[in-house]
N, C-alpha and C positions, 0 to 999 in steps of 0.2 A: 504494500500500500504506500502511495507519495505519501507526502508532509509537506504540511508549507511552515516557513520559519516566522514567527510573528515578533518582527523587527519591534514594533510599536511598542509594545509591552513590554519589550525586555528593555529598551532603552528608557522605561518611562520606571520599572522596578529601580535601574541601577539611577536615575535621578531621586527618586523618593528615600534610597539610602544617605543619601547625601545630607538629611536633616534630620534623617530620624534612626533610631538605632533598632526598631524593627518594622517588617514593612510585612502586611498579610493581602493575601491574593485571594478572594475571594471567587464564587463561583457556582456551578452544579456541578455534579461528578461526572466524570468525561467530557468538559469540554477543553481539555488540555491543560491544563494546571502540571499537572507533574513531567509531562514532556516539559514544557516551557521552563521549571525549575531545576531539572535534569541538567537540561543545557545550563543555564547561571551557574550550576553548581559546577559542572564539569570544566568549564572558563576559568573559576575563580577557586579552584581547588579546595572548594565547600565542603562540610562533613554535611552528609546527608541523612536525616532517618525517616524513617516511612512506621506511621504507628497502625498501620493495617498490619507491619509484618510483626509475626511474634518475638523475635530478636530485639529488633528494636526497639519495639515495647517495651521488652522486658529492662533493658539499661537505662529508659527513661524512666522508668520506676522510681527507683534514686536521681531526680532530675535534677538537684545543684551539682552532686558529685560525680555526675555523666556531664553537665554543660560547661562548670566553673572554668575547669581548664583550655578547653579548647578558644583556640584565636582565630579570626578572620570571619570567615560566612557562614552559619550554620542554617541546613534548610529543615523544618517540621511538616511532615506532608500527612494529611488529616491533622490538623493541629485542634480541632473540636472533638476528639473523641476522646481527650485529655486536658479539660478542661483545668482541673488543677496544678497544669503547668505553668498558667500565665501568672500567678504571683512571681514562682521562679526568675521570669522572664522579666518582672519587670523589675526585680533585683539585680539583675545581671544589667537589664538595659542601663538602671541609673549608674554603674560602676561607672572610677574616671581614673585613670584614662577609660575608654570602652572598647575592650580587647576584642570583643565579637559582636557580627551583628546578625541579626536572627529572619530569613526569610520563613514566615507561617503561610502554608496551604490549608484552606479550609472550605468543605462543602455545605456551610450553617452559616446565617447569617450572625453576628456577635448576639441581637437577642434573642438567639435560638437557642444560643451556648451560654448559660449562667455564667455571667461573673466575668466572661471574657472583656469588652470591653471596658466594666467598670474597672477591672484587674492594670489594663496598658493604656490608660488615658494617659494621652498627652505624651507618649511614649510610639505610638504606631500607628502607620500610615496606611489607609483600607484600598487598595486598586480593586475595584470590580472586575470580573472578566467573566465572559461568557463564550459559546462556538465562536468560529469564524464569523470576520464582517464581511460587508462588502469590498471596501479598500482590502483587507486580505487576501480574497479569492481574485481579485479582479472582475471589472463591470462586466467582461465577456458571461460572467459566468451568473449572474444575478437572478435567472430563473432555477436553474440546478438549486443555488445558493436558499431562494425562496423554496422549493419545492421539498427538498434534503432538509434543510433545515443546517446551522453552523457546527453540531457535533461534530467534531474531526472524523470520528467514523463511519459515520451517517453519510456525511457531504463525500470522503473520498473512498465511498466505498465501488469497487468496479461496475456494477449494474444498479440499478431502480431497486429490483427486488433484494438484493444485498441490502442496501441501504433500510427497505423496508423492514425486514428482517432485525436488523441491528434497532430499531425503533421500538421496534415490538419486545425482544428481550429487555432493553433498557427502561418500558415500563413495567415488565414484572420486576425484574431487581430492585429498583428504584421500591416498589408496593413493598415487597416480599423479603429488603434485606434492611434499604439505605434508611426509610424508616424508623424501624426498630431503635437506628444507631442513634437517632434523633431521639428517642426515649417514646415514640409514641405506639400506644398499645392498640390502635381502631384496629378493626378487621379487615385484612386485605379487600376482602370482599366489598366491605363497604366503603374502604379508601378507592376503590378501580372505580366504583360504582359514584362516586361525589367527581373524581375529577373527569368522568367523562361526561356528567352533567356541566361542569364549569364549563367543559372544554366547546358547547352549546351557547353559555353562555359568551364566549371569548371576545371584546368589542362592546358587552355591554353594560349596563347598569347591574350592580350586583343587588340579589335581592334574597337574602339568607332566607329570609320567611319560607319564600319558592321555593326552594331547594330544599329546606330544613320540610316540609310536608310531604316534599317526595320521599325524600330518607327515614320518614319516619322519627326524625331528628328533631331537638331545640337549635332554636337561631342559632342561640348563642353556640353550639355544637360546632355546626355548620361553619360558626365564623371562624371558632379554632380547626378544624381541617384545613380552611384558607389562608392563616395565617403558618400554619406549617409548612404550606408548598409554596407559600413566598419566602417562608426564611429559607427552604432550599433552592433559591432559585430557578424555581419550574412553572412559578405564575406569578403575575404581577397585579399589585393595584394601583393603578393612576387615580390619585384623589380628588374631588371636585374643585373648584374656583369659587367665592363665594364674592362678591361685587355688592356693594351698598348703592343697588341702582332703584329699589320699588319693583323688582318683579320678583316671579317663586322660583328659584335657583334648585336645583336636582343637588340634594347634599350627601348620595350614596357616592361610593367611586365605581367605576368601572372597571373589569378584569380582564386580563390577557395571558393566556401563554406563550411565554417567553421563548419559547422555539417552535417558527412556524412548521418542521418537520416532526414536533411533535404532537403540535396541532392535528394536522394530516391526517396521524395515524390514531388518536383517540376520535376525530370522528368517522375514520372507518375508509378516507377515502382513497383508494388503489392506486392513481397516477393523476398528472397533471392534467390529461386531457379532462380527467374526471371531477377536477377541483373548478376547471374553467364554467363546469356544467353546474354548479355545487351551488347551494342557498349561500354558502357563506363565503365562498370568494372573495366578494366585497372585505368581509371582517379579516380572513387571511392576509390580505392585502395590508389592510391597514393597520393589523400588529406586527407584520413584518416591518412596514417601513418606518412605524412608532418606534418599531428596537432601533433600528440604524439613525435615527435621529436622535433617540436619548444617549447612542455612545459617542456622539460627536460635542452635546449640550450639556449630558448628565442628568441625571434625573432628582436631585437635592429639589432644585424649584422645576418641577414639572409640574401640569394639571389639565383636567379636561374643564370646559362649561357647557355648560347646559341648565336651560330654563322649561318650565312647565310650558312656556308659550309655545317651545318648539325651536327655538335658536339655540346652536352649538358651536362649539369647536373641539374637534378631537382633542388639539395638545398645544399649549400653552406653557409657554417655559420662557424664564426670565436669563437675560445675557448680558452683565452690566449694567443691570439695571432696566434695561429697553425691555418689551413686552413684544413676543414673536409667538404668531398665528401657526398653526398648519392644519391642512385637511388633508385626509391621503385618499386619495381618487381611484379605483380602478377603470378609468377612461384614458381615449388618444387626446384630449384636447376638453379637459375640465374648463369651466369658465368659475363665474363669481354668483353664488348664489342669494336669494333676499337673507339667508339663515347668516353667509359669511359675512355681508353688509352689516347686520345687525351686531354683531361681535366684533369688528373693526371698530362700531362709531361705540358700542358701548366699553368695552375695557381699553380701550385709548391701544389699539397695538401698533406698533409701530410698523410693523409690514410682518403682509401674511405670506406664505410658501401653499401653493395647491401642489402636492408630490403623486405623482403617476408615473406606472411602468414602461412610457413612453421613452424615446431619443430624443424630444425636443424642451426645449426651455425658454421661456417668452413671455414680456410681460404685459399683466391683463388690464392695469390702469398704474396710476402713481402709487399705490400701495400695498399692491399684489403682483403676483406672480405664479405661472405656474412654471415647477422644477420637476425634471426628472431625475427618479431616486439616483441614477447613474453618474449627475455630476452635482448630487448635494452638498457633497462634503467641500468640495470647492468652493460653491455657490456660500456656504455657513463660514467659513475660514475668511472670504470676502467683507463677512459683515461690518467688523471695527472700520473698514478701512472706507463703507459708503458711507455717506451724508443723510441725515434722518428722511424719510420719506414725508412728503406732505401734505397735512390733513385737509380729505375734502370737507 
């Protein structure tokens, strides 16, 4: 199987060392974490341990007197399933001089993991990472990328059905192991059975009630199952916008899964021809190209709006302060809707983005524009450098 080398990340690791004496990589399991820290370590003549393996487990056990000694890089790969090493860690971090510095892999988000980040405040620096992006695979490759979804395995796996396959094991594991390690006891059964319900919902307004009646469940159940596949990084919530304008603001968030090739395969569908045909296309669409926009923006200050009148905006995210629209389109040639007009003049944005699968890019008045996902990142990289757009 190829491999692509994910320059971005590794250059962006060895900068975040530069100020902080531990840096943690966050992520879901297999979307290359340990490749990626393999290589740092092998570069930088790293002691490496992997606390899946029982050896190394077992020397972390004693974790002052396995880490004290050692100088330069040290990497923790599952660094969440050992939760009571970040005191350690952050005893080590504060030593001075600081003789080592600690790269943590982990597949839980810190409040997944008791104590983690109360433990290295102010101490370690969080990189998110997820599959392959776009800029990594190359624009040639942007439907593969959509379809596959960015697991390294998924995306370079030889065939469709390879890739399908690797989808399908990675969610029984994920039910049947990765779980458990997170401490949660639901029943596989009724874990397969909630996320291929979300997986319906994907794009939309979350609504535990709904969900919590199908399962037979309380809301509040329902709401911790959601919040456990987001501290794994396998589903997202975009949380609302709330504007002091006099109208009724939608104050649920909305949910997405975080990988459109996992998407795919929880709701059942075979191949691309078949997605094209799909009720949910449209929502595929638009949680793919929300990821590739929040890895360029971040997602700290993201948000969706939405009012009871019927006026939205997918994603709204602040850059400096400016206020930036987008809608993600599955059209050749999206235009400006009464719904986008109403969200320009009420949260004051500075300029919107219409983002479509198309090749072209072209703009639709002085404060819009539609982009194609293929030259966004360029298009976003430009933004410091234009002059505010202006208000009609």
């Amino acid at each position: 199987m190829a491999t692509l080398k994910r320059t971005e990340l590794a250059d962006l690791i060895a900068t975040r060392f530069r100020s902080n004496p531990i840096v943690m990589l966050l992520g879901p399991r297999q979307c290359g974490k340990t490749t990626l820290a393999r290589q740092f370590a092998k570069q930088r003549d790293a002691v490496y341990f992997d606390l899946e393996s029982p050896t190394d487990a077992s020397r972390l056990s004693h974790a002052m007197t396995t880490l004290e000694p050692l100088r330069g890089f040290v990497v923790i790969d599952e660094a969440q399933l050992r939760p009571e090493l970040f005191p350690v860690l952050r005893v080590l971090a504060d030593r001075k001089p600081l003789s080592a510095r600690f790269l943590l892999l982990g597949s839980a988000s810190p409040d997944l993991v008791r104590g983690a980040s109360e433990s290295l405040a102010g101490r370690v620096s969080l990189i998110p990472m997820s599959g392959f992006s776009l800029s990594e695979v190359g624009t040639k490759e942007m439907r593969p990328l959509w379809w596959r979804g960015g697991f390294p395995r998924s995306f370079l796996a030889t065939s469709d059905a390879e890739s399908r396959q690797w989808r399908d094991d990675f969610v029984q594991t994920f039910l049947e192991r990765d779980l458990r390690l997170f401490g949660v006891q639901t029943a596989v059964v009724t874990m397969r059975r909630f996320w291929n319900m979300v997986a319906h919902y994907h794009g939309q307004i979350w609504n535990a009630s709904e969900i919590g009646r199908s399962l037979g469940e309380a809301h509040t159940t329902v709401k911790r199952h959601l919040d456990v596949l987001c501290g794994a990084f396998v589903m997202r919530q975009l949380p609302p916008w709330f504007e002091n304008l006099g109208k009724r603001q939608v104050k649920s968030p909305k949910v997405y899964l975080r990988d459109s090739g996992l998407l795919h395969t929880l709701l059942g569908i075979p191949s691309f021809a078949a997605l094209e045909s799909h009720p949910k296309l449209g929502a595929s669409w638009e949680g793919f190209a929300l990821e590739e926009v929040l890895r360029i923006t971040g997602d700290r200050e993201a948000y969706f709006w939405n009012t009871q009148g019927g006026a939205e905006l997918d994603l709204l995210v602040f850059i400096n302060g400016q206020r930036y629209g987008f809608e993600f389109k599955y059209a050749d040639a999206p235009g400006i809707t009464k719904s986008l007009q109403v969200a320009h003049e009420d949260l004051n944005l500075r300029r919107v983005f219409v983002v479509h699968p198309g090749t072209k890019s072209y703009p639709l008045n002085d404060w819009a524009e539609t982009v194609s996902l293929r030259e966004l990142r360029t298009r976003l990289a430009n933004l410091n450098k234009s002059k505010p757009a202006r208000r009609s």
